[in-house]
Structures are given as C-alpha cells and as structure tokens.
C-alpha positions in Angstrom: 49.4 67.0 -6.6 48.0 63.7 -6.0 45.7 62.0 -7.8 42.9 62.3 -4.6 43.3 66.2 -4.4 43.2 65.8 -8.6 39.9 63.6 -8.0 38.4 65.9 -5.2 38.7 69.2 -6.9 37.1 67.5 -10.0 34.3 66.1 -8.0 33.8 69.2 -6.5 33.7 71.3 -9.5 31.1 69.0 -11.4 28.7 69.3 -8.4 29.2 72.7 -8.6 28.3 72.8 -12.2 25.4 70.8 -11.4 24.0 72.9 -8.8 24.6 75.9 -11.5 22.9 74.7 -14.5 19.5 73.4 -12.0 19.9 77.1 -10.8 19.7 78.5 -13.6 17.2 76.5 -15.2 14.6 74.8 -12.7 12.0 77.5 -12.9 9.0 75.5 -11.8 6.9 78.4 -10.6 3.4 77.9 -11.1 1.5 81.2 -10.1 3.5 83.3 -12.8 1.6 85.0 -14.8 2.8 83.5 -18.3 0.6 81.0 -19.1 -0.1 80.0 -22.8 -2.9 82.4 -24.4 -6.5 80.6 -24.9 -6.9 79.0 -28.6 -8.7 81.7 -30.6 -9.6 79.4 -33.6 -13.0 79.1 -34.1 -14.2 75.3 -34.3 -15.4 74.1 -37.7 -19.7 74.1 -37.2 -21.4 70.5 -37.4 -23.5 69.4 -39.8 -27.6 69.7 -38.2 -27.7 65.2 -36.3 -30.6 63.5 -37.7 -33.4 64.2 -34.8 -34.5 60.0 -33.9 -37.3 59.6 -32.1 -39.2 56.4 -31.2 -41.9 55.3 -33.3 -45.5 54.8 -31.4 
C-alpha cells in the first residue's frame, strides 16, 4: 500500500464521517412543532407609581 492510497482512503473516510455526524445532527427545521412552552410564572405586581401632575 502506498502512502497516497494510505492518505486517500483516510481522507475519504473523515469526510465521510463529517458528512455523517452534520446528518445526523443539523436539524434546523423551523415549522416543527416543538417550540419551548410559554413562561407560566406570574410576574411579581408593582407597587401603585406616584400619580405627578403639574401644578397650576
């Protein structure tokens, strides 16, 4: 075997491994239906603002 069949068939097989893992794991899609729930926490309630109005 010489060392550019060696070098090729490497090449070769870590493209292929490449190609394999993005396969496997590039799911982009956005119009699945698994979006994150909506926050159900209820926000703490303010304090009543002081009401400032302009003197006359």
């Amino acid at each position: 075997m010489t060392p550019y069949f060696a070098l090729g068939r490497a090449l070769v097989a870590a493209i292929a491994l490449s190609l394999t893992l993005a396969a496997c794991g590039g799911d982009d899609d956005s119009d699945d239906d698994t979006a994150s729930p909506p926050e159900t926490e209820q926000p703490e309630p303010q304090p009543p603002q002081p009401q400032l109005r302009c003197a006359p």
